[in-house]
Backbone as XML, in Angstrom:
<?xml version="1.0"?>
<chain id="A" units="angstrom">
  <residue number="1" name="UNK">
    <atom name="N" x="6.486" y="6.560" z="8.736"/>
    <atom name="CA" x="5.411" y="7.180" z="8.014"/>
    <atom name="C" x="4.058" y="6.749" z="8.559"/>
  </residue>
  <residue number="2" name="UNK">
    <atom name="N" x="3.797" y="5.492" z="9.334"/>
    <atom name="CA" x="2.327" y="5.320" z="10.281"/>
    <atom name="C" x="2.290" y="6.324" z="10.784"/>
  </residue>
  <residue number="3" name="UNK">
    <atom name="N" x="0.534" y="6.850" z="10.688"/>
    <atom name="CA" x="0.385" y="7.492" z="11.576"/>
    <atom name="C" x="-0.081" y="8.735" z="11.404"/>
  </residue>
  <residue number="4" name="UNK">
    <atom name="N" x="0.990" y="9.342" z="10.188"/>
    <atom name="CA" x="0.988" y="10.609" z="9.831"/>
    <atom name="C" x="0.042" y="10.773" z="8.703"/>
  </residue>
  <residue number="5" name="UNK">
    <atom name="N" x="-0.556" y="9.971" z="7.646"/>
    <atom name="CA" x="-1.100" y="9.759" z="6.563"/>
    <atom name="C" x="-2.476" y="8.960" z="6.789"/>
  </residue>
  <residue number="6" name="UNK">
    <atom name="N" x="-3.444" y="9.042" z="6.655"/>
    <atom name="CA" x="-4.657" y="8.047" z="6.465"/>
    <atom name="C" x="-4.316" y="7.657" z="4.777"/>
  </residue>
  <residue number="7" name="UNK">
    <atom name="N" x="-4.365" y="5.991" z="4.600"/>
    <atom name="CA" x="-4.173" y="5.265" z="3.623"/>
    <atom name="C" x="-4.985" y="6.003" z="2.994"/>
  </residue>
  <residue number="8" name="UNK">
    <atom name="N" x="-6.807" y="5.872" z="3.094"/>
    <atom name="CA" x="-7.760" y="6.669" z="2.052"/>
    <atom name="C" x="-7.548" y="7.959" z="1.507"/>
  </residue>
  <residue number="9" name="UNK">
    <atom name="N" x="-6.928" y="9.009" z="2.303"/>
    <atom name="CA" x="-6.511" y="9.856" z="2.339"/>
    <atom name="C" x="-5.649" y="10.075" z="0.770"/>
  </residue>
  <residue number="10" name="UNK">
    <atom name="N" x="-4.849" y="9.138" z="0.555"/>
    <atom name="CA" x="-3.880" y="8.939" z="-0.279"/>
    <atom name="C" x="-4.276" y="8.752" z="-1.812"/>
  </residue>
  <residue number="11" name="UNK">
    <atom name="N" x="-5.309" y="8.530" z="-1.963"/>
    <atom name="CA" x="-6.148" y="7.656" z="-2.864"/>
    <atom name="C" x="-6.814" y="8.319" z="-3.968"/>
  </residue>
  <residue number="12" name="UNK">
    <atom name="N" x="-6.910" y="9.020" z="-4.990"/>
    <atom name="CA" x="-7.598" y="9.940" z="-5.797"/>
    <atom name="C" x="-9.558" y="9.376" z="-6.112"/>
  </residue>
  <residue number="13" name="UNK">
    <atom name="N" x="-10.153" y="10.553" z="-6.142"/>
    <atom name="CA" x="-11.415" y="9.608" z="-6.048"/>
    <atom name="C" x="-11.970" y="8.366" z="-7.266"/>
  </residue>
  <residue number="14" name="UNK">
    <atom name="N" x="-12.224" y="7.307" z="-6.448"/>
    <atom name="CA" x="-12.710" y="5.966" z="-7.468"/>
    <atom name="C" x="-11.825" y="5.315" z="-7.020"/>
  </residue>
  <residue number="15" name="UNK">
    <atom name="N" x="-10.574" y="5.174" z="-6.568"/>
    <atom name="CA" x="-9.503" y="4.093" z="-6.285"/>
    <atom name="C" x="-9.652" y="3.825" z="-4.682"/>
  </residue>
  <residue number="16" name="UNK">
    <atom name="N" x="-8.937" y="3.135" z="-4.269"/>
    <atom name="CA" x="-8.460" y="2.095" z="-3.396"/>
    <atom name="C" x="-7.223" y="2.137" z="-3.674"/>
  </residue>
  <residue number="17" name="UNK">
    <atom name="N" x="-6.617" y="2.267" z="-1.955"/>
    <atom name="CA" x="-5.064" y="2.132" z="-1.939"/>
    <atom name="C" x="-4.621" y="0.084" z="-1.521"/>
  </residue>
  <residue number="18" name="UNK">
    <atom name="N" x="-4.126" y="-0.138" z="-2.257"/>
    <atom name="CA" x="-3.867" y="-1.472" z="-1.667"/>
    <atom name="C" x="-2.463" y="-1.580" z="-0.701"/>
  </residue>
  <residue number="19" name="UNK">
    <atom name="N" x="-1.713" y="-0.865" z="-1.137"/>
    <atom name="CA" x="0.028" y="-0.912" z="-0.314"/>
    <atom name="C" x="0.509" y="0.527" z="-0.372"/>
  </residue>
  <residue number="20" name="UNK">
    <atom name="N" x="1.400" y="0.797" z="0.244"/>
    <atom name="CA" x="1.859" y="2.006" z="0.526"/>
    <atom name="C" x="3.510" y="1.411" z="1.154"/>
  </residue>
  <residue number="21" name="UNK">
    <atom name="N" x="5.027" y="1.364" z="0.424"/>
    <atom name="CA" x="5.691" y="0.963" z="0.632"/>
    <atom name="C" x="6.776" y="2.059" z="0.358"/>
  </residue>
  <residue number="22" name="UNK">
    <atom name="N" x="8.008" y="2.401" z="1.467"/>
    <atom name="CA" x="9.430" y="2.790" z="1.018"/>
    <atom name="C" x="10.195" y="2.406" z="-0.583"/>
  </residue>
  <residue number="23" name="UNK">
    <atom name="N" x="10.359" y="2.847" z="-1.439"/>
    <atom name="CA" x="11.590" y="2.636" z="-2.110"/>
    <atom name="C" x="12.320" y="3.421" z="-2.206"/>
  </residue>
  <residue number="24" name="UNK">
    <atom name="N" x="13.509" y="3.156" z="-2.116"/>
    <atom name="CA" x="14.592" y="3.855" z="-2.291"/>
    <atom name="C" x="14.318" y="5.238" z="-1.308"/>
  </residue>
  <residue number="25" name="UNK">
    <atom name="N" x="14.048" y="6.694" z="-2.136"/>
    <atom name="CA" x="13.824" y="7.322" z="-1.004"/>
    <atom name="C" x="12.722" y="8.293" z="-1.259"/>
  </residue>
  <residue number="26" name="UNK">
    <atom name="N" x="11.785" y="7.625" z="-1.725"/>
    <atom name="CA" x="10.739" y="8.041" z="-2.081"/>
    <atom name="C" x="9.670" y="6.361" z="-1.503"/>
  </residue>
  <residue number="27" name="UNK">
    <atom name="N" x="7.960" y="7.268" z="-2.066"/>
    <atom name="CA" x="7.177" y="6.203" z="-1.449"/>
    <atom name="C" x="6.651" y="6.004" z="-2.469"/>
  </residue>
  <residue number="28" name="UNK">
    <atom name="N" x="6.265" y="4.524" z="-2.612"/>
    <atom name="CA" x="5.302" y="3.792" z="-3.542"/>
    <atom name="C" x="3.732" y="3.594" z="-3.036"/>
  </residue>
  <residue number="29" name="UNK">
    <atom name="N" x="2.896" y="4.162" z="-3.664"/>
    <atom name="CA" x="1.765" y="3.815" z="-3.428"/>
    <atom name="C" x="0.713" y="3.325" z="-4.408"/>
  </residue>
  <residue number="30" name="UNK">
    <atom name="N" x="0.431" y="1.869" z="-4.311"/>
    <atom name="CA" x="-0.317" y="1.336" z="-5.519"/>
    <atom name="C" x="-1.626" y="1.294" z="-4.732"/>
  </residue>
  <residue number="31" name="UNK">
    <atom name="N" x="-2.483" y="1.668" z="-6.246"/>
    <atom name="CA" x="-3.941" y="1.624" z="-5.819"/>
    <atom name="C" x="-4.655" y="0.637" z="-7.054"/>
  </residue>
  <residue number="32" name="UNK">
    <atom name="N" x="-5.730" y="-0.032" z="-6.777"/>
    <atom name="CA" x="-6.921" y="-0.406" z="-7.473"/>
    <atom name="C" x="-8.297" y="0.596" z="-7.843"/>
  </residue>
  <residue number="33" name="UNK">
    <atom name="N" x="-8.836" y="0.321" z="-8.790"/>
    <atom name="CA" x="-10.024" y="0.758" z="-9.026"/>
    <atom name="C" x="-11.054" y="0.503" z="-7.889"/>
  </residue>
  <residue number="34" name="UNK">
    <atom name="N" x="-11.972" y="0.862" z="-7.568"/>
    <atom name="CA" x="-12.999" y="0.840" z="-6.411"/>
    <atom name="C" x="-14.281" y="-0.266" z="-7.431"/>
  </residue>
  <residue number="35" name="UNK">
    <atom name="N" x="-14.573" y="0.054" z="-8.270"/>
    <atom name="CA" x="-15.565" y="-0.312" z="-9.271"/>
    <atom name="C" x="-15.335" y="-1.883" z="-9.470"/>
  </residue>
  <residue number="36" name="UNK">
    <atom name="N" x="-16.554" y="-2.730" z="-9.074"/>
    <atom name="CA" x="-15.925" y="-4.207" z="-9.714"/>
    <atom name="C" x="-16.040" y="-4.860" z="-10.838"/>
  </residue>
  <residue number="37" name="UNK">
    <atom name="N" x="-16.179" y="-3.796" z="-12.047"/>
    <atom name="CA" x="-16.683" y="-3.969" z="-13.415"/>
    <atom name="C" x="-16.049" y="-2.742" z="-14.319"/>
  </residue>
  <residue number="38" name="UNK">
    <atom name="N" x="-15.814" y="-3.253" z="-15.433"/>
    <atom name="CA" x="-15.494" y="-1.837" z="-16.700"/>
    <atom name="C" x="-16.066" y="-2.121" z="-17.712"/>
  </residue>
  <residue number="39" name="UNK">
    <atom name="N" x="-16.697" y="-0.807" z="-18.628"/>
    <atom name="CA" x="-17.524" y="-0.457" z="-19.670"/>
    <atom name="C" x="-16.609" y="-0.677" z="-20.888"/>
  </residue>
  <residue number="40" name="UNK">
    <atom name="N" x="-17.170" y="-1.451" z="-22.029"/>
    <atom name="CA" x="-16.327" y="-1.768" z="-23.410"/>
    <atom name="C" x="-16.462" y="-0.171" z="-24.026"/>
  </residue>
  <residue number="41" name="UNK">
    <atom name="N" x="-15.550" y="0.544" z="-24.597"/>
    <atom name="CA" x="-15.961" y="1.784" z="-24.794"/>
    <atom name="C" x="-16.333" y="1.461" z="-26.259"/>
  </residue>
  <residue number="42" name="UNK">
    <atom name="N" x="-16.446" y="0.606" z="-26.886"/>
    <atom name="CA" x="-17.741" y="0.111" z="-28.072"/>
    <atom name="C" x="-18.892" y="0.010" z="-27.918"/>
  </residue>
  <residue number="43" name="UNK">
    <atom name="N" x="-19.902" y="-1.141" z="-27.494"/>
    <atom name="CA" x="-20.534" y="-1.244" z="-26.779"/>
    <atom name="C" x="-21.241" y="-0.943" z="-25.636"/>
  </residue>
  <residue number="44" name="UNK">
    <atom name="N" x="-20.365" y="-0.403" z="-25.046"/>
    <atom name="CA" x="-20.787" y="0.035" z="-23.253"/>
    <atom name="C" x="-21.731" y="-0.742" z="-23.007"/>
  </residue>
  <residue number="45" name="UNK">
    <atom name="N" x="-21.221" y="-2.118" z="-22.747"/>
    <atom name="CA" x="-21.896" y="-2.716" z="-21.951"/>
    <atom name="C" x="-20.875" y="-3.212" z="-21.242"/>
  </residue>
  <residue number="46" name="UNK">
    <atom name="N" x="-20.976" y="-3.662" z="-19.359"/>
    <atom name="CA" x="-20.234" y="-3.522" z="-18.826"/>
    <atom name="C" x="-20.094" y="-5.027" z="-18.435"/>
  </residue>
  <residue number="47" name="UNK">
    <atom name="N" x="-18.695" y="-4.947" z="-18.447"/>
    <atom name="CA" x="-17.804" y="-6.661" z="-18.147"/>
    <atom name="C" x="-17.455" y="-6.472" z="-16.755"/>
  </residue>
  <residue number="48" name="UNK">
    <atom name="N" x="-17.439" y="-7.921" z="-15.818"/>
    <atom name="CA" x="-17.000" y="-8.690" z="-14.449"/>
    <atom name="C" x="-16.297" y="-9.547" z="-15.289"/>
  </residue>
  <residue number="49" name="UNK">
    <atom name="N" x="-15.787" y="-9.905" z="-16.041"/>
    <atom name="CA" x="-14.856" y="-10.806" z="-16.518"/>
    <atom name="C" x="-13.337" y="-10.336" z="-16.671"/>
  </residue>
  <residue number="50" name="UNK">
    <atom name="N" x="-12.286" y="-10.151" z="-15.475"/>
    <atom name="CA" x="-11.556" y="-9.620" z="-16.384"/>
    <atom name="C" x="-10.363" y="-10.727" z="-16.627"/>
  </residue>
  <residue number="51" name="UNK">
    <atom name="N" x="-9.509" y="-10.161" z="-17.658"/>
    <atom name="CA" x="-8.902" y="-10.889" z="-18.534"/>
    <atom name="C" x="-7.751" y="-10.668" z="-18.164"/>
  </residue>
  <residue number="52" name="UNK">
    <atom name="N" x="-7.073" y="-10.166" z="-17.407"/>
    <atom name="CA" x="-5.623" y="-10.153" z="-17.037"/>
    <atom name="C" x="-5.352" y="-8.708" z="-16.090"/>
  </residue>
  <residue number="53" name="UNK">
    <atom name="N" x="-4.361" y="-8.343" z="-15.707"/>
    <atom name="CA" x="-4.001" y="-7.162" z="-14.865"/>
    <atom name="C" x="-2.378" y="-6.678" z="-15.330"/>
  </residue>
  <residue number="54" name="UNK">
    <atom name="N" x="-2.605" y="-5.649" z="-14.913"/>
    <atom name="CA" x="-1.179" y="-4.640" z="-15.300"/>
    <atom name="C" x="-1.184" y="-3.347" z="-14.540"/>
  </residue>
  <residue number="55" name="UNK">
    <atom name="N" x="0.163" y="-3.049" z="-14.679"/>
    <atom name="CA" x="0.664" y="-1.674" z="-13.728"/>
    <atom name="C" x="0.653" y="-0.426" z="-14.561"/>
  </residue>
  <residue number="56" name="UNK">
    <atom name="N" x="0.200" y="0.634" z="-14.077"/>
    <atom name="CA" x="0.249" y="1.935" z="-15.204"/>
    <atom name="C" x="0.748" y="2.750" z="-13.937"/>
  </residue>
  <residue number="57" name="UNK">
    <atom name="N" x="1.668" y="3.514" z="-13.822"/>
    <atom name="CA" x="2.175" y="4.626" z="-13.680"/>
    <atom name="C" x="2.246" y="5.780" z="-14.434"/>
  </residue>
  <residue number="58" name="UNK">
    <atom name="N" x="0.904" y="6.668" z="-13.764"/>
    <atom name="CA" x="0.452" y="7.996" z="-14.330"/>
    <atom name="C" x="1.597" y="8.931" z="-14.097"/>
  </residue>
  <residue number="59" name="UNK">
    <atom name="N" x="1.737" y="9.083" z="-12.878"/>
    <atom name="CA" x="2.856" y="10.676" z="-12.092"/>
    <atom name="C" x="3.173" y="10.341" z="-11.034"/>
  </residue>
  <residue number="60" name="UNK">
    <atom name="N" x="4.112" y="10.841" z="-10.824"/>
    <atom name="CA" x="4.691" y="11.568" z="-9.274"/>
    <atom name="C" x="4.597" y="12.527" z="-8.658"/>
  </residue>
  <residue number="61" name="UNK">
    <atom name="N" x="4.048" y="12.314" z="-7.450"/>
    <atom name="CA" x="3.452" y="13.389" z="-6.692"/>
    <atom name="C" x="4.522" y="13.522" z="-5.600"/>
  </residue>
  <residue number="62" name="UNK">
    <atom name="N" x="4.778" y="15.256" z="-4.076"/>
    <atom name="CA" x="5.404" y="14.794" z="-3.532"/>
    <atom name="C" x="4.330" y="14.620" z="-2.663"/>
  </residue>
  <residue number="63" name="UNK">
    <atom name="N" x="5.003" y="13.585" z="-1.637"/>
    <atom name="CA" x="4.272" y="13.570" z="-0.276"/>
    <atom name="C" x="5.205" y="13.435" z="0.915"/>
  </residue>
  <residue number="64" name="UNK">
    <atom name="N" x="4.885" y="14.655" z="1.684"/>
    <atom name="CA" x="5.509" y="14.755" z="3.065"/>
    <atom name="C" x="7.397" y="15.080" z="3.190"/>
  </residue>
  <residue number="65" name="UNK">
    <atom name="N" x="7.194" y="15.867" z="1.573"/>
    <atom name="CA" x="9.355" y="16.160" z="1.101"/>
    <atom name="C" x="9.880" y="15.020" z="0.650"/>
  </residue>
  <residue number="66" name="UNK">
    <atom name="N" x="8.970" y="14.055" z="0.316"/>
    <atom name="CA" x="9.454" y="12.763" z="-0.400"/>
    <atom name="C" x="8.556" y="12.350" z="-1.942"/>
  </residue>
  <residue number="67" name="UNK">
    <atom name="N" x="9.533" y="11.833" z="-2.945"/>
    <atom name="CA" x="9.029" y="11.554" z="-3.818"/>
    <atom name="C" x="8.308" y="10.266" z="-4.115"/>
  </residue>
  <residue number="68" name="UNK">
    <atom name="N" x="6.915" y="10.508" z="-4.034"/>
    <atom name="CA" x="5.754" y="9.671" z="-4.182"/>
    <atom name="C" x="5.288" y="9.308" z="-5.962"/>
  </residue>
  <residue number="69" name="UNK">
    <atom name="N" x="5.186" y="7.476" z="-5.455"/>
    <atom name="CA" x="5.414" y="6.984" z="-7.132"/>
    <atom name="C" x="4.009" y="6.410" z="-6.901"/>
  </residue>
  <residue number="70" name="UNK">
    <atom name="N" x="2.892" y="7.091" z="-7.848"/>
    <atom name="CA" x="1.811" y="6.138" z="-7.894"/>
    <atom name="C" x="1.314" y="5.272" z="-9.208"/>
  </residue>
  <residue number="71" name="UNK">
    <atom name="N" x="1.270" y="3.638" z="-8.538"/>
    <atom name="CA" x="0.773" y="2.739" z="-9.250"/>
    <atom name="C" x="-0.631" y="1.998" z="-9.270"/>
  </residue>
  <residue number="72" name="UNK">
    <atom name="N" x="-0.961" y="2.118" z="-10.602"/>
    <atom name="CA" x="-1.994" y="1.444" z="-10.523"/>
    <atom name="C" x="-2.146" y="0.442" z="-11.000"/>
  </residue>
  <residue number="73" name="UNK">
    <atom name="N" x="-3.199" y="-1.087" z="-10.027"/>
    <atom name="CA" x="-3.396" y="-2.364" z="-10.793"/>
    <atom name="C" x="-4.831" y="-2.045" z="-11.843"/>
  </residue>
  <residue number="74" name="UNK">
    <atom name="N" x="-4.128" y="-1.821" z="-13.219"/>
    <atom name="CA" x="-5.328" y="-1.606" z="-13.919"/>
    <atom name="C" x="-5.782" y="-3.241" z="-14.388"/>
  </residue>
  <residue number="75" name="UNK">
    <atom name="N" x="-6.972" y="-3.329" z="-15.088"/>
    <atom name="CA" x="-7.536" y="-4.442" z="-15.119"/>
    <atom name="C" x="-7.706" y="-4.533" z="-17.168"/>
  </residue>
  <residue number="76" name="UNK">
    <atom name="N" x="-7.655" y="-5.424" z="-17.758"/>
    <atom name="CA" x="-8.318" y="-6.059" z="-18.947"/>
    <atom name="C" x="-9.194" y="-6.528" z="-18.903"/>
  </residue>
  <residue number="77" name="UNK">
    <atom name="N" x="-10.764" y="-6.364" z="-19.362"/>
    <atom name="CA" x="-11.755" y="-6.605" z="-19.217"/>
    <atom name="C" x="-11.828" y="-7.816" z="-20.746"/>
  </residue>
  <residue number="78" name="UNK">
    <atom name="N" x="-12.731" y="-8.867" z="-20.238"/>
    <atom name="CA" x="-13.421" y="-9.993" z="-21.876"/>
    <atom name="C" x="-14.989" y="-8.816" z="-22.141"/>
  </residue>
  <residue number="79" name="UNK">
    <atom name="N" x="-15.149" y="-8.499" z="-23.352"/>
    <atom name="CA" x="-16.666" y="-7.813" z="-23.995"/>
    <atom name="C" x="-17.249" y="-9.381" z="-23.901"/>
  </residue>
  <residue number="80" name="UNK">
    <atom name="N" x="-18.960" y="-9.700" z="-23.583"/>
    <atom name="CA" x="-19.320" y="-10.308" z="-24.312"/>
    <atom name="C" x="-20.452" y="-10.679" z="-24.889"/>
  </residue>
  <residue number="81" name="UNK">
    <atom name="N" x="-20.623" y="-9.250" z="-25.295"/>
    <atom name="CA" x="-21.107" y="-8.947" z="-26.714"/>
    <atom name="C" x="-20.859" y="-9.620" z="-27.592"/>
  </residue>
  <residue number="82" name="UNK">
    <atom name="N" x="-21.717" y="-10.205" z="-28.198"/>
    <atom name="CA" x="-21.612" y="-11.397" z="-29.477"/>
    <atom name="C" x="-21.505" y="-10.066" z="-30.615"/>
  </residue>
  <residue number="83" name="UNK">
    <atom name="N" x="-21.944" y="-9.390" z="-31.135"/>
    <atom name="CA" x="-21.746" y="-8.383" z="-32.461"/>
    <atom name="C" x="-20.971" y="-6.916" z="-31.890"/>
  </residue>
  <residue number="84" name="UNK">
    <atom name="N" x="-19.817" y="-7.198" z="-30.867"/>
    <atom name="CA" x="-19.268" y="-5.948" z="-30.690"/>
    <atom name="C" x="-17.859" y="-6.338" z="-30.987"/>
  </residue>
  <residue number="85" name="UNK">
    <atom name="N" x="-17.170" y="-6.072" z="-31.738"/>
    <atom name="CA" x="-15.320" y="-6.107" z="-32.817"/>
    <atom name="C" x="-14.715" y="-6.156" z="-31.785"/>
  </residue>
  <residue number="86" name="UNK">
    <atom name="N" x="-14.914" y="-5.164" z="-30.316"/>
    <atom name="CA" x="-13.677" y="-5.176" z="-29.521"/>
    <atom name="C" x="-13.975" y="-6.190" z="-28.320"/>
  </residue>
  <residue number="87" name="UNK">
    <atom name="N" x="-13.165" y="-7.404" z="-28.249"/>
    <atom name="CA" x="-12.933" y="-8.699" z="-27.276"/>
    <atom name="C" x="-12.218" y="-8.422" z="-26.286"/>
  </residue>
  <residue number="88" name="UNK">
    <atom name="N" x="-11.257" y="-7.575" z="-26.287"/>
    <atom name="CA" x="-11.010" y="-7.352" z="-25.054"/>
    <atom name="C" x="-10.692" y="-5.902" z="-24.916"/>
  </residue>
  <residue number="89" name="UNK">
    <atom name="N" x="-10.585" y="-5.627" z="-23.400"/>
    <atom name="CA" x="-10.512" y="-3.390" z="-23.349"/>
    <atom name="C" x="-10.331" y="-3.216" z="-21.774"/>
  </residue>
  <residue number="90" name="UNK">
    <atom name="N" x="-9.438" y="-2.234" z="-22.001"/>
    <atom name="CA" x="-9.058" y="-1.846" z="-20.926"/>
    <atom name="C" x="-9.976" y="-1.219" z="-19.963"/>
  </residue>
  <residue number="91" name="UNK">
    <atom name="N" x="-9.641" y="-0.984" z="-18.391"/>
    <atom name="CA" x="-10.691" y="-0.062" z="-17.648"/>
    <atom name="C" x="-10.602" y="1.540" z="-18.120"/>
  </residue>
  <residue number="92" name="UNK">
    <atom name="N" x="-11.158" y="2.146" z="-17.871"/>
    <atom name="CA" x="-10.707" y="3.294" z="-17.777"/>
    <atom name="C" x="-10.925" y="3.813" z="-16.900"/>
  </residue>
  <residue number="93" name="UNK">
    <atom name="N" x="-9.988" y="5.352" z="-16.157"/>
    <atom name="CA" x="-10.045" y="6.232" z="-15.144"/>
    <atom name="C" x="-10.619" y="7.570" z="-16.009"/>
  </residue>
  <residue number="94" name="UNK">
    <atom name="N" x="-10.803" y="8.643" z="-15.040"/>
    <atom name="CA" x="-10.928" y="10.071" z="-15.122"/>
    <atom name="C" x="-9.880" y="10.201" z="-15.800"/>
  </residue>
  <residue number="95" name="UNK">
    <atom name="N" x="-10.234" y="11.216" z="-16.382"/>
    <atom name="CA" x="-8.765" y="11.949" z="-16.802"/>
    <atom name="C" x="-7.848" y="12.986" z="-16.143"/>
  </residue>
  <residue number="96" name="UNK">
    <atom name="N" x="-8.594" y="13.288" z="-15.121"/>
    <atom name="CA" x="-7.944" y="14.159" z="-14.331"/>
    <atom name="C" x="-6.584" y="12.945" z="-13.362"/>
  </residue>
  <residue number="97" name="UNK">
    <atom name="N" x="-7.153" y="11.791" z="-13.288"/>
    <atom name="CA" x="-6.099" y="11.034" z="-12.500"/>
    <atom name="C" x="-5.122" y="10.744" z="-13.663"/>
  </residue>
  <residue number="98" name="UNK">
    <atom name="N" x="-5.565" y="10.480" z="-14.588"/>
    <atom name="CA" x="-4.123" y="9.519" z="-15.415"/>
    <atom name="C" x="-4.002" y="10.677" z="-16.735"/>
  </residue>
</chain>
């Protein structure tokens, strides 16, 4: 599969591809957010603190007659906002990606 694909290429806009790997007989491609910060959707004020990481698998796409699994390292952001209820919050994407 080098060669035939540009990694960026792969990538929906705002993300970063980090790996692009075989399983089974389909391809895995995990991406990151591009952004080095996320907005508390209380508050909106925006956190560099984040608080942990996790995988979300939106869809499967094909790519190239093979079934393509995309993952994303989403992030947990700390608020810290002293008078805002929500302490911790997820990033968010477009909605057109997830």
């Amino acid at each position: 599969m080098h060669g035939r694909f540009q990694r960026a290429n792969l990538a929906p806009e705002g993300f970063i591809v980090v790996s692009v790997q075989n399983v089974g007989e389909g391809v895995e491609i995990l991406l990151r957010s591009r952004h080095g910060s996320g907005t508390c959707p209380d508050c909106g004020r925006r956190s560099y603190r984040v608080q942990s990481r996790y995988i979300r698998r939106p869809l499967d796409l094909p790519l190239g007659g093979r079934r393509a699994f995309l993952a994303i390292r989403a992030r947990r952001f700390w608020c810290d906002t002293a008078i805002c209820r929500r302490r911790i919050f997820c990033e968010q994407f477009d909605h057109g990606v997830l």
